[in-house]
Every structure is written in C-alpha cells, then in structure tokens.
DOLONU-113564 format. One line per 5 residues: their letters; for each residue x, y, z of N, C-alpha, C. Coordinates in nm, 3 decimals, padded with zeros to 5 digits. Layout:
residues N
a) X,Y,Z,X,Y,Z,X,Y,Z  ...
This chain:
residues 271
xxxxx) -00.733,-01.197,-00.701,-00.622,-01.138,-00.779,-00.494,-01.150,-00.696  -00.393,-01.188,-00.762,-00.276,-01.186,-00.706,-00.193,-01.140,-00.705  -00.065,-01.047,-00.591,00.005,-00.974,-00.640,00.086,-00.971,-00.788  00.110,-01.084,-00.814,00.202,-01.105,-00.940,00.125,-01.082,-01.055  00.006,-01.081,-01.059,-00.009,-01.010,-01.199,-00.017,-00.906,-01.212
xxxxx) 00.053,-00.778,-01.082,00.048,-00.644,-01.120,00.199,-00.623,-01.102  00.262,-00.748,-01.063,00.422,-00.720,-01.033,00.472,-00.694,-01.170  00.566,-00.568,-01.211,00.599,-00.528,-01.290,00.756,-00.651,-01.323  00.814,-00.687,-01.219,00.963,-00.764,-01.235,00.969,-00.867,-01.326  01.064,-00.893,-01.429,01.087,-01.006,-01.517,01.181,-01.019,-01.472
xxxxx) 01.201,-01.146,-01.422,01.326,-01.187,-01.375,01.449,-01.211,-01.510  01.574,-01.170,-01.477,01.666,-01.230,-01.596,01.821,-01.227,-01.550  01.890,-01.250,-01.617,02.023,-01.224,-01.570,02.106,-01.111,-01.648  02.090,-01.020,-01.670,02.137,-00.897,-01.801,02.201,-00.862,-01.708  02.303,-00.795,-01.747,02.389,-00.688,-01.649,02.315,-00.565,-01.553
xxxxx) 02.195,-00.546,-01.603,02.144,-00.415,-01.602,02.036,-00.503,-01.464  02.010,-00.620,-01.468,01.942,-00.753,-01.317,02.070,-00.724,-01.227  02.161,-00.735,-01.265,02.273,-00.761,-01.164,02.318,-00.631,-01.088  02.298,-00.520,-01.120,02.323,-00.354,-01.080,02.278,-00.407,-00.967  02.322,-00.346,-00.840,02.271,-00.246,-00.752,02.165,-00.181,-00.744
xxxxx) 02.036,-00.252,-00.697,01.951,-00.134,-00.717,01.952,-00.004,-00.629  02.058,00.045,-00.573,02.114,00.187,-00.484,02.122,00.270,-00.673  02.222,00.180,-00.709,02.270,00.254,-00.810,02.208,00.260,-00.931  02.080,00.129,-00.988,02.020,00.160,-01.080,01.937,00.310,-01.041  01.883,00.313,-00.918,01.779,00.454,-00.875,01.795,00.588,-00.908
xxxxx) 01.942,00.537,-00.859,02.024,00.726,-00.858,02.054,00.719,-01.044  02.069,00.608,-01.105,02.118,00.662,-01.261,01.984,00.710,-01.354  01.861,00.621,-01.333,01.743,00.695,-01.350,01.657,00.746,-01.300  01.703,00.822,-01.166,01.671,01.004,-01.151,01.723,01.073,-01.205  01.892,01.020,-01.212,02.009,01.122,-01.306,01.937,01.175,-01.451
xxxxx) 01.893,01.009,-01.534,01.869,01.011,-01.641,01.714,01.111,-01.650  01.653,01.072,-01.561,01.537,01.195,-01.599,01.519,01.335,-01.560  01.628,01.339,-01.481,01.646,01.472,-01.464,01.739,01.550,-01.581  01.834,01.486,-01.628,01.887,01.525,-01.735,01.808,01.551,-01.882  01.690,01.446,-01.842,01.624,01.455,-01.929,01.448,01.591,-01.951
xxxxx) 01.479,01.646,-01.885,01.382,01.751,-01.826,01.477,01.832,-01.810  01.563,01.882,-01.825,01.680,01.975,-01.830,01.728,02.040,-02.007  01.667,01.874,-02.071,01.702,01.894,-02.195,01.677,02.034,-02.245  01.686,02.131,-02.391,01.627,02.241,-02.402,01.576,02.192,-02.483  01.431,02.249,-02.499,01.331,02.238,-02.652,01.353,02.269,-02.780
xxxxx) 01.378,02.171,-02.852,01.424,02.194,-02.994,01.558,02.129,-03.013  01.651,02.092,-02.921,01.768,02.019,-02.922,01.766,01.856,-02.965  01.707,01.873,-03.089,01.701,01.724,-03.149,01.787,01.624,-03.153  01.898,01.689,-03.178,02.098,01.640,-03.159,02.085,01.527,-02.970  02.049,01.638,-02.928,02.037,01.559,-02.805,01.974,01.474,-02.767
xxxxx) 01.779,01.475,-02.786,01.704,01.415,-02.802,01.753,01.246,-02.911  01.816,01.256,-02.961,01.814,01.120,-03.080,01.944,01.064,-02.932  02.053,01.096,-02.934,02.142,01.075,-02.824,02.138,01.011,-02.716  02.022,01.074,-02.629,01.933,01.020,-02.503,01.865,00.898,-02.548  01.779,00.892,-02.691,01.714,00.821,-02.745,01.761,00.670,-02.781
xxxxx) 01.903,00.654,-02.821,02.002,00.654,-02.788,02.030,00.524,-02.709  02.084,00.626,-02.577,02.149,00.563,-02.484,02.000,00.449,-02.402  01.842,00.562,-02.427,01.782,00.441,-02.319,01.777,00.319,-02.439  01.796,00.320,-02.551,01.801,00.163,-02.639,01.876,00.121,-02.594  01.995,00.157,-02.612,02.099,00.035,-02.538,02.074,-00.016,-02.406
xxxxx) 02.043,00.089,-02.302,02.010,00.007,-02.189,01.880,-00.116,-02.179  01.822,-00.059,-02.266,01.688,-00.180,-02.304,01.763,-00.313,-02.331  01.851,-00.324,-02.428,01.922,-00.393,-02.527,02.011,-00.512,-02.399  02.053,-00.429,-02.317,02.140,-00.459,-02.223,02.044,-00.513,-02.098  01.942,-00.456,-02.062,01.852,-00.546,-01.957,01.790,-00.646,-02.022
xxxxx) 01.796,-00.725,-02.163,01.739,-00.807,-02.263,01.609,-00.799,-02.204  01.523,-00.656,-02.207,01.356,-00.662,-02.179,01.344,-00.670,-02.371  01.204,-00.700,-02.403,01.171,-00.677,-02.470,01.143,-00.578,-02.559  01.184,-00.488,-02.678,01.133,-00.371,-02.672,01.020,-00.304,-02.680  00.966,-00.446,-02.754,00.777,-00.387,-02.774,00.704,-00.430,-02.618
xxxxx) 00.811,-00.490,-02.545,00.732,-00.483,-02.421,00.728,-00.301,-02.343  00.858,-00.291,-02.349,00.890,-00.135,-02.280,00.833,-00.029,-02.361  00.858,-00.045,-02.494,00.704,00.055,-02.581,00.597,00.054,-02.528  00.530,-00.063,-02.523,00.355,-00.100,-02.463,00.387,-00.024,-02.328  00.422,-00.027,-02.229,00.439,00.009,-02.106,00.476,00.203,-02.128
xxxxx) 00.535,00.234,-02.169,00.573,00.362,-02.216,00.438,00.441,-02.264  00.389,00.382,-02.362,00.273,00.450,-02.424,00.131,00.460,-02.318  00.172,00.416,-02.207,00.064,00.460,-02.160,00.096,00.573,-02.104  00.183,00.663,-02.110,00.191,00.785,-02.051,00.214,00.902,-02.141  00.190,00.868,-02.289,00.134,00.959,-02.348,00.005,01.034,-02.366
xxxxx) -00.097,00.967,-02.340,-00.230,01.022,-02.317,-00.221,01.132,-02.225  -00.112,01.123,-02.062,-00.111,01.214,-01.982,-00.021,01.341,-02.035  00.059,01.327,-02.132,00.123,01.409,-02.201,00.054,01.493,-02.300  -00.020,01.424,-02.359,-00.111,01.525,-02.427,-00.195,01.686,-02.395  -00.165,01.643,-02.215,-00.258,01.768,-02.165,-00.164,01.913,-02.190
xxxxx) -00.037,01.837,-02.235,00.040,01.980,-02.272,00.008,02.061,-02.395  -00.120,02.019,-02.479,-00.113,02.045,-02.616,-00.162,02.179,-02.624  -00.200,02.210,-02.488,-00.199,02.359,-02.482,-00.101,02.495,-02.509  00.039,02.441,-02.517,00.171,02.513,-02.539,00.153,02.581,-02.707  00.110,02.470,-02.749,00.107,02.472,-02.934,00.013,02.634,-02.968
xxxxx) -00.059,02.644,-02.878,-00.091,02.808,-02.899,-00.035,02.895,-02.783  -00.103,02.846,-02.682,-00.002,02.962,-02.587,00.144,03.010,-02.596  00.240,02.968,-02.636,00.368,03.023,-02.657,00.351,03.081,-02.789  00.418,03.199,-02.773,00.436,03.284,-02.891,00.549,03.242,-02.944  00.525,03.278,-03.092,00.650,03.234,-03.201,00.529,03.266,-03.301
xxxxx) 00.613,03.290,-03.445,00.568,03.297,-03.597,00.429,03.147,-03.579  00.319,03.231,-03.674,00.233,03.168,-03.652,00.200,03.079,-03.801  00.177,02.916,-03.751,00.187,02.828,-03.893,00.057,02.795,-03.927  -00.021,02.779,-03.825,-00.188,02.724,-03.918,-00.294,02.779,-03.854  -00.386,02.876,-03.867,-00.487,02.924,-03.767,-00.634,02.865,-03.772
xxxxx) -00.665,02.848,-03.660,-00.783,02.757,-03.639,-00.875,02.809,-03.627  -01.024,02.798,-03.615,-01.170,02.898,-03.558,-01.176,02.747,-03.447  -01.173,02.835,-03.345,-01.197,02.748,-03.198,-01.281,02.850,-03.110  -01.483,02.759,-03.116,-01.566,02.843,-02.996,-01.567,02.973,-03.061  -01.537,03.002,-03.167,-01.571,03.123,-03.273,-01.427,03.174,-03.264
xxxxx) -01.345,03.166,-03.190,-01.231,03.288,-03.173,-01.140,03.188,-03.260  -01.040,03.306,-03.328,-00.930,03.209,-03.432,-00.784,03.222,-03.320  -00.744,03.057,-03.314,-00.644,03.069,-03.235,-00.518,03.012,-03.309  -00.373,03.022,-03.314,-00.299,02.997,-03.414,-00.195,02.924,-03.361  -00.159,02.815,-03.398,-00.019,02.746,-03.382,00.081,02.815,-03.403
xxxxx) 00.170,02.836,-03.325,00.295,02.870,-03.366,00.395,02.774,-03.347  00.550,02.778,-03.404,00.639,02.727,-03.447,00.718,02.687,-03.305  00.729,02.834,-03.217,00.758,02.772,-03.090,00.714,02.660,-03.029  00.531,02.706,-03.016,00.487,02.607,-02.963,00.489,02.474,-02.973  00.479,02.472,-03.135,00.470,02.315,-03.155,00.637,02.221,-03.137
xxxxx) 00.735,02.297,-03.148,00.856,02.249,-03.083,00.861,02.252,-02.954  00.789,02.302,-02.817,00.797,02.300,-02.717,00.686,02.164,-02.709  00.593,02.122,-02.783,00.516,02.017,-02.788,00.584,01.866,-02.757  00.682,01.903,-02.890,00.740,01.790,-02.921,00.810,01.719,-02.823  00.870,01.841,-02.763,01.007,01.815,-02.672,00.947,01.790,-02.558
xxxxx) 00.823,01.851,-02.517,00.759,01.753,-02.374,00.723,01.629,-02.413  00.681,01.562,-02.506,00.638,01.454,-02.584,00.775,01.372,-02.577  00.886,01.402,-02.591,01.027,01.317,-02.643,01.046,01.276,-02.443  01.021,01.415,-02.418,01.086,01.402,-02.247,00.981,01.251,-02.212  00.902,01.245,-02.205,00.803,01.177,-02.115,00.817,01.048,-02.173
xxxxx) 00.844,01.069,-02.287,00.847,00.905,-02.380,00.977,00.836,-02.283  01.104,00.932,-02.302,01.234,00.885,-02.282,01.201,00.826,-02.116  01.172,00.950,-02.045,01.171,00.915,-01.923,01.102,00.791,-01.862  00.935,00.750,-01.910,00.899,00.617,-01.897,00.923,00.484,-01.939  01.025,00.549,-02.043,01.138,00.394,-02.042,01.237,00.403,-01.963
xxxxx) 01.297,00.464,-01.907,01.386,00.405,-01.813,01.323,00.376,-01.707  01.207,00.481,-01.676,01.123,00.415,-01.542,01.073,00.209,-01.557  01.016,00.189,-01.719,01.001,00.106,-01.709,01.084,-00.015,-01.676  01.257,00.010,-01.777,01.312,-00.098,-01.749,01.385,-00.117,-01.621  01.385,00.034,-01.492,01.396,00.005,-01.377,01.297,-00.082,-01.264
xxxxx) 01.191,-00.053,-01.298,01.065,-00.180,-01.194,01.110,-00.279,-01.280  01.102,-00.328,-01.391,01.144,-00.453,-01.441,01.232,-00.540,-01.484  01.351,-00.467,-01.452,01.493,-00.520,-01.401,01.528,-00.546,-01.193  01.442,-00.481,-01.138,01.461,-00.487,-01.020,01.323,-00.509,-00.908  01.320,-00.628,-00.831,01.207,-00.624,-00.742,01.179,-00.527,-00.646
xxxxx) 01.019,-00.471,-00.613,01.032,-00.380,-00.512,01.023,-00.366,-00.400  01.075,-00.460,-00.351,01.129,-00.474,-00.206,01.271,-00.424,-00.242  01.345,-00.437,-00.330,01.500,-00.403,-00.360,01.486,-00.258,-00.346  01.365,-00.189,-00.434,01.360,-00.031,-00.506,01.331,00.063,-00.363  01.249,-00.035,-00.248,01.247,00.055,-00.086,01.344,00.060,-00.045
xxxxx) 01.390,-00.100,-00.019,01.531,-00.083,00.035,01.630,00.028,00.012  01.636,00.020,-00.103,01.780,00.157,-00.193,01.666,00.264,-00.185  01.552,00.301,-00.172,01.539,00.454,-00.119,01.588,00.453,00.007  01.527,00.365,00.097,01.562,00.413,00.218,01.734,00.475,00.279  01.845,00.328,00.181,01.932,00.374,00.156,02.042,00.474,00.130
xxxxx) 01.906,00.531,00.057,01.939,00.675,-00.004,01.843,00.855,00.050  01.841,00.742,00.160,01.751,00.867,00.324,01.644,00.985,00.210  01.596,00.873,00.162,01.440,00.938,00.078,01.384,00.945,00.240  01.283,01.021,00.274,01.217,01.054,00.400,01.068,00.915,00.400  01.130,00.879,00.520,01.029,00.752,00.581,00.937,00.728,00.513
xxxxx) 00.857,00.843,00.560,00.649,00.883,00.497,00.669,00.849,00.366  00.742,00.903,00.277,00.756,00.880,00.121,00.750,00.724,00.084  00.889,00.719,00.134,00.889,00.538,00.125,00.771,00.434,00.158  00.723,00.481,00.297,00.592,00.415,00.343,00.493,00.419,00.211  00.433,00.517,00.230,00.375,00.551,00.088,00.354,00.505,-00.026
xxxxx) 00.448,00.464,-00.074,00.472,00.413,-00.216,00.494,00.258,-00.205  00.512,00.169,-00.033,00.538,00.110,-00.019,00.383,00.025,-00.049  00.300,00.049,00.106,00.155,00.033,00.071,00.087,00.028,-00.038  00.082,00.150,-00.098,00.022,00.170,-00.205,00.099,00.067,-00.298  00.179,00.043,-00.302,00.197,-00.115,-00.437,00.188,-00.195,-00.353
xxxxx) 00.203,-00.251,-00.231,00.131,-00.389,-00.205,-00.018,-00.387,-00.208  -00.105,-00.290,-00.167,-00.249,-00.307,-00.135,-00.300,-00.246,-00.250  -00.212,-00.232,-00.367,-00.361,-00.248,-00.510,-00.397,-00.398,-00.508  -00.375,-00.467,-00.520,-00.433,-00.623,-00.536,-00.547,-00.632,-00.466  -00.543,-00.575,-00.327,-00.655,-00.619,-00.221,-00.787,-00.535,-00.306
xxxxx) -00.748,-00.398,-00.342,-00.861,-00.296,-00.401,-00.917,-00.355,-00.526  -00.818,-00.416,-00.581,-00.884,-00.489,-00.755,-00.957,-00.613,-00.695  -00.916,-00.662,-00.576,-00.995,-00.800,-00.530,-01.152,-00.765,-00.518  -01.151,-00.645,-00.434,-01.304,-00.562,-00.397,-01.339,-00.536,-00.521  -01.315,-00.473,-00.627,-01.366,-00.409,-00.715,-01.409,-00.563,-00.783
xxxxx) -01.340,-00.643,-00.809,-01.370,-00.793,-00.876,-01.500,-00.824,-00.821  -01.541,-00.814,-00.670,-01.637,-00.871,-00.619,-01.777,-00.806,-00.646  -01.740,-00.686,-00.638,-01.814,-00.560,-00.679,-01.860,-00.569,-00.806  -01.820,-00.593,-00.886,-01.831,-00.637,-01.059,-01.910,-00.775,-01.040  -01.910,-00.893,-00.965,-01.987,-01.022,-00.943,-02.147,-00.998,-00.903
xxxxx) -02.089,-00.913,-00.804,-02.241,-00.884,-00.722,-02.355,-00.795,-00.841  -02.266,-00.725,-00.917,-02.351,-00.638,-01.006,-02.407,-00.731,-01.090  -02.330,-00.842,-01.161,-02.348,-00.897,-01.256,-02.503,-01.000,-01.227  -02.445,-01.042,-01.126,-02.583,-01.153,-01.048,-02.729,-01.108,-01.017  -02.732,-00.946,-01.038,-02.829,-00.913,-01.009,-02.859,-00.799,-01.117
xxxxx) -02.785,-00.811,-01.259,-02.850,-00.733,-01.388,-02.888,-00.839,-01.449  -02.885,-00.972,-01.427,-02.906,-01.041,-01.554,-02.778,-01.027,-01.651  -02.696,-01.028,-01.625,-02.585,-01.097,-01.708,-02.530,-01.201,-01.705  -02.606,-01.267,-01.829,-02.521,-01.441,-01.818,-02.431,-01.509,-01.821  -02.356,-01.447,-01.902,-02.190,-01.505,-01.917,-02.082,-01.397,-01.842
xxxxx) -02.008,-01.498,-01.774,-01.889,-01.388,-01.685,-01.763,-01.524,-01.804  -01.672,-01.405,-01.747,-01.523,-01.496,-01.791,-01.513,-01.570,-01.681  -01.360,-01.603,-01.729,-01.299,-01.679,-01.588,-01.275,-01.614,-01.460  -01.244,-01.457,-01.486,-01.203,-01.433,-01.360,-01.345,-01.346,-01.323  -01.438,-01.370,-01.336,-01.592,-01.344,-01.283,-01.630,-01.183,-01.319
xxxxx) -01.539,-01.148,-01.451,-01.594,-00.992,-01.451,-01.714,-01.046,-01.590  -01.786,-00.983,-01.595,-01.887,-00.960,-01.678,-01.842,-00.950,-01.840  -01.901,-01.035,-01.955,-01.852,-01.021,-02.070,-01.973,-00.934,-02.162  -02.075,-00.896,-02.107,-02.190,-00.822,-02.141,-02.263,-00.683,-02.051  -02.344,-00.632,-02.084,-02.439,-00.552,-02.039,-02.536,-00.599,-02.005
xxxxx) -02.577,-00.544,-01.878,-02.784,-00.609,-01.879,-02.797,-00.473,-01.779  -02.890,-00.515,-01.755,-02.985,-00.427,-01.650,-03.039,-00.335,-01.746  -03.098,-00.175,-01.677,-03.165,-00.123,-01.707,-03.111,-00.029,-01.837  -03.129,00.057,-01.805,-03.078,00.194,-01.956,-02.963,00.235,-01.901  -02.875,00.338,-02.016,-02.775,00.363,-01.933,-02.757,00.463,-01.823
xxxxx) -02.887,00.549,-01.780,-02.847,00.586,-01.662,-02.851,00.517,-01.584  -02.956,00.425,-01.552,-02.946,00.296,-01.450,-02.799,00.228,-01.379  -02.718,00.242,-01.535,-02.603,00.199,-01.515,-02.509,00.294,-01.458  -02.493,00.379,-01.500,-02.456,00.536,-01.450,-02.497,00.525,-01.308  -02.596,00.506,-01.226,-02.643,00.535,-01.067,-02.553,00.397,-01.050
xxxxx) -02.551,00.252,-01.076,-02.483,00.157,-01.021,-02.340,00.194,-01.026  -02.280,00.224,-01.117,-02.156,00.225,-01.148,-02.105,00.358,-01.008  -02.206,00.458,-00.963,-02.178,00.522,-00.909,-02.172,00.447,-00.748  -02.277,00.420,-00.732,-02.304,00.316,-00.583,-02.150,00.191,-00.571  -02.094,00.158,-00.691,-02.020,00.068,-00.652,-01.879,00.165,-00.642
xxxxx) -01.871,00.298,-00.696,-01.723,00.330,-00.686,-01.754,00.361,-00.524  -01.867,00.446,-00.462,-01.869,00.472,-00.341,-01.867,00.380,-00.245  -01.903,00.228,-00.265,-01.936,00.107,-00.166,-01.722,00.081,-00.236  -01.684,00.101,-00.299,-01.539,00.032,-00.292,-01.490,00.171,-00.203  -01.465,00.273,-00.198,-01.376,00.336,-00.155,-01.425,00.357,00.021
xxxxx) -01.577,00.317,00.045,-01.561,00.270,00.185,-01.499,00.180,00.224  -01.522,00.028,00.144,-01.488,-00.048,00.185,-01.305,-00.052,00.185  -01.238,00.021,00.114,-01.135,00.081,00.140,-01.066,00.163,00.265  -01.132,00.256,00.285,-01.123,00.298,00.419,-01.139,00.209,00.577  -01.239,00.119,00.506,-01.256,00.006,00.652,-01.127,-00.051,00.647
xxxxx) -01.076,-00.122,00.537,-00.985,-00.210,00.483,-00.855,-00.145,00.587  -00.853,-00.042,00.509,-00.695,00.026,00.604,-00.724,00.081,00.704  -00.810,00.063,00.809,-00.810,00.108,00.924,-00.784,-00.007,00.997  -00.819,-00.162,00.974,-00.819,-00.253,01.017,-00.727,-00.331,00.986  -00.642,-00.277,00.899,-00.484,-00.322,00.865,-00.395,-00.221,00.972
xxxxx) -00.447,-00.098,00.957,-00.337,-00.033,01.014,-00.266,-00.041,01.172  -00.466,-00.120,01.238,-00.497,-00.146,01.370,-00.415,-00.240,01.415  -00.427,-00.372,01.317,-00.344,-00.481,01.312,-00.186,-00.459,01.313  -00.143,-00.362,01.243,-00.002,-00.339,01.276,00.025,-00.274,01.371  -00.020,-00.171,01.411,-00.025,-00.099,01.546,00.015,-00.174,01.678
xxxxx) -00.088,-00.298,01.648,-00.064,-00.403,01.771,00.030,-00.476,01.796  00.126,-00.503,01.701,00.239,-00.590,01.638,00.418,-00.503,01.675  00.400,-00.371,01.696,00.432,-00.289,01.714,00.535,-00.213,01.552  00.434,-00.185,01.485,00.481,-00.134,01.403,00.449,00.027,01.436  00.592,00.100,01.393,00.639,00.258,01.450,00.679,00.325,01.270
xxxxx) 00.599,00.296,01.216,00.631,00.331,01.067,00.733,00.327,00.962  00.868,00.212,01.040,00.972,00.196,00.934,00.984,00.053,00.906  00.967,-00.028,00.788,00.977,-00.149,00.795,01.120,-00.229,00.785  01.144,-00.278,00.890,01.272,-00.336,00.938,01.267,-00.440,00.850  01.438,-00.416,00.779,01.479,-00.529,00.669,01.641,-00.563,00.698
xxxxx) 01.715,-00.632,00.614,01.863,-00.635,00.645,01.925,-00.538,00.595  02.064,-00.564,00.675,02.130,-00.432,00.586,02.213,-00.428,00.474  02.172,-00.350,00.432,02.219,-00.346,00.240,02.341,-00.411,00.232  02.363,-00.449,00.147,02.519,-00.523,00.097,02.605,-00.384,00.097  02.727,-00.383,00.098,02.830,-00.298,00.067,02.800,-00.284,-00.119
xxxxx) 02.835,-00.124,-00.124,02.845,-00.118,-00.312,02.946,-00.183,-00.357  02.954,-00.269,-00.448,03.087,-00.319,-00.565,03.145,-00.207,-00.582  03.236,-00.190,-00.618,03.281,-00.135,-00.726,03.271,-00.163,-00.904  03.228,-00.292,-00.915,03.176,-00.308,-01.060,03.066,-00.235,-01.076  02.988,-00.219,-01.015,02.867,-00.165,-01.029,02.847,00.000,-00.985
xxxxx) 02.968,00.079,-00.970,02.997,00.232,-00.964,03.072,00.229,-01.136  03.161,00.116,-01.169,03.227,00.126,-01.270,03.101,00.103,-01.426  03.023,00.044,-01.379,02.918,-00.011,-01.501,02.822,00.148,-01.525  02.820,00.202,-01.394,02.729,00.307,-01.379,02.797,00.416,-01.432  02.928,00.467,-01.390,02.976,00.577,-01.477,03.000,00.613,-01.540
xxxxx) 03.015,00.567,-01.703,02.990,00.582,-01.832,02.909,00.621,-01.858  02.743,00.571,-01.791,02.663,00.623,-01.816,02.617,00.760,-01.837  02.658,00.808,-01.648,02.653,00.944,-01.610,02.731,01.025,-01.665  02.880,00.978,-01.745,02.917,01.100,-01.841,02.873,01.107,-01.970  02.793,00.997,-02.010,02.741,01.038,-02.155,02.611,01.146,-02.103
xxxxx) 02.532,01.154,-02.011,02.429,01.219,-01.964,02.479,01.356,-01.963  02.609,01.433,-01.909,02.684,01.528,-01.905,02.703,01.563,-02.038  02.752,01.462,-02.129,02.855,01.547,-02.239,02.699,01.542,-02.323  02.612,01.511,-02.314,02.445,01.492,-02.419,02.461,01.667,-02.381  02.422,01.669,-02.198,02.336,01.851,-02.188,02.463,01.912,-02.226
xxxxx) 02.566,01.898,-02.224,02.698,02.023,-02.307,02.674,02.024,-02.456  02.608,01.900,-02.539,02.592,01.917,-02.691,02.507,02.034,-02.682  02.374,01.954,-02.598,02.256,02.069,-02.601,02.225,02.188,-02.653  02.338,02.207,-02.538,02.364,02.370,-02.521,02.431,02.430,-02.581  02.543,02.379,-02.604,02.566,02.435,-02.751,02.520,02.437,-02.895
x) 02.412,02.305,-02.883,02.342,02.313,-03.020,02.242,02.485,-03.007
C-alpha cells in the first residue's frame, strides 16, 4: 500500500490551492469554532454558514459530491448525540415504550439534535476541503508556525505517515489468513473476495489472533523506527525550511471571510 492512496491532497490551482496554508488553518479553526458557538435552533444562521462553506467548495473547484462522500462519514459519529432528543426537557411531541419505560421526545431536544447534526456536517467540510486543498507537510509546517506544542504536531505527524505501514501488515495478515482457510480467489491487491474456513466463531477466534498479532507487530514496528531515529539524532522536532513571509493577498482573501463568520454569530443572536 502506498502512501498516496490515503493522501487526502488533489492537487489544483483554485485560489483556495494558492492560500497560505498558516492562513487556510487559522480560517478553519475560526470557521469551526464559530461554528460550535452557533446557538441551537438558529436556522437563519445555519443556511448562512451553509452558505459560505459552498462557496468555498465552489472556489477550491473540489468536487461537491466528492466533499459530501468525505463529510458523511462523520455522521454515524454524530448520531451518538441522539440521546439529547429525550434528555433535554421541552414540550413533549411523540412518546415511545423503550425496555418497558415510556420515554418522550421533546421539541427542545430534537432541535438541539439537529443543530449538533448541522454543526458536524458544516464543520467536516471545511475540514475536508482543507487536507484537500493543501499537502501535509504544508498543514505541520503552519502548525508549527502557529507554536501548536511540538508533542501535538509530532503526533499527528506519525500517525498520518505510518497508517500505510499498519494497512501494509494488516494486508499481509488478510494473505496469510486467506492461504490457510481455503479461500480461492483474492483480488488484486491480495485481500480475500470470499469466506472459508470453519463456522463463524472459528472466524471470530482468527479475526481476534490477527487484530492481536497486528498491534504487536505494531509496537515492534515503532520501537525499531523510533531506535532508528534516535541514532540519526532525532530530538523530537522535524527540521524543515523556513516559512515564506505572509502575502498580504492572502490576509486580504482571508478577511472577508472572518467578517462574514462575525456578522453570521451577531444574526444568531439576535435571531
């Protein structure tokens, strides 16, 4: 497996490629923090925000059913809020028998639903069209830039270069299983297009033996990377050049933005 098929970057030339990535970072933290600030039930605002991340889509020429597809996977994690829809009190709209006890939707709740639902949507599109307007060697650089703390950066650094190596193990891990259930046909990239072996607990005890044989072999993995850098004299900051000076086109492209973000939470709040 190779890094590039988990690299999120489409290369292009949109205005929104050409930013600063110092300054794309800071406009969507701005933007999601503004956007988690929103108040629940402020629909006026919500369509607004809704809004502004289209145009920026529009303007990084990503695709939109690409940044949808990418977005929707973080609704499933949103769902765990669907607990609000009864716990918050407000006038009650439909009552349920749940485990024998009757529990009731209310009106609050299900507008406090919504509005975590709008937040998370909005917010993983701008997350998206930021990794895919900008490479992430650019996105460390401008944290570090922006004196995010070392460990953090490190962190997030690793962890996106060395998924590839873990999907490589797990690939192999998936071969070795396959060669020895009796499964005849693999694809191209050697994962299994069938079932064999025994019943499904059988499969259940393998499936268990291989998550535990990957996350050793994980632990070996980065001890013997880490050893290797150690020796090289790496002291935990990875030395790069130094940032370009900011444009000023690119404070000027950015601040429009940040006052429509302002005058959205003043509608808000007064809505």
């Amino acid at each position: 497996m190779h890094i590039n098929a988990l690299d999120g970057y489409h290369p292009g030339t949109s205005l929104v490629h050409h930013l600063d990535a110092r300054v794309k970072l800071v406009v969507a933290i701005l933007f999601i923090v503004a956007t988690a600030l929103t108040p629940d039930g402020a629909w006026l605002a919500y369509a607004l925000l809704a809004a502004l991340t289209m145009g920026v889509i529009i303007a990084s020429r990503l695709r939109v059913s690409f940044v949808q597809r990418r977005a929707a996977v973080a609704l499933p994690f949103a769902l765990a809020a669907v607990t609000v829809v009864f716990s918050t009190p407000g006038q009650s709209l439909l009552v349920m028998p749940i485990f024998g006890q009757e529990v009731a939707i209310t009106d609050e709740g299900l507008v406090r639903f919504v509005s975590i639902l709008l937040k998370s949507w909005l917010s993983v599109q701008v997350a998206v069209v930021l990794t895919a307007s900008t490479r992430f060697p650019a996105l460390l650089q401008a944290m570090r830039s922006l004196r995010i703390p070392q460990v953090l950066v490190s962190i997030t650094g690793f962890t996106y270069r060395y998924i590839f190596v873990i999907g490589d193990e797990a690939l192999r891990l998936m071969r070795a299983r396959a060669a020895r259930s009796g499964i005849p046909n693999l694809s191209k990239d050697g994962a299994p297009r069938g079932q064999g072996g025994g019943s499904i607990f059988w499969r259940a005890r393998v499936t268990g033996g291989m998550a535990g044989s990957l996350f050793l072999r994980s632990i070996e993995r980065s001890e013997r990377i880490y050893d290797a850098m150690v020796a090289r004299g790496y002291d935990g900051e990875v030395r790069s050049l130094r940032s370009p000076a900011l444009r000023p086109h690119d404070v000027l492209v950015a601040l429009p933005f940040a006052l429509a973000l302002i005058v959205i939470q003043v509608l808000a709040r007064l809505q």
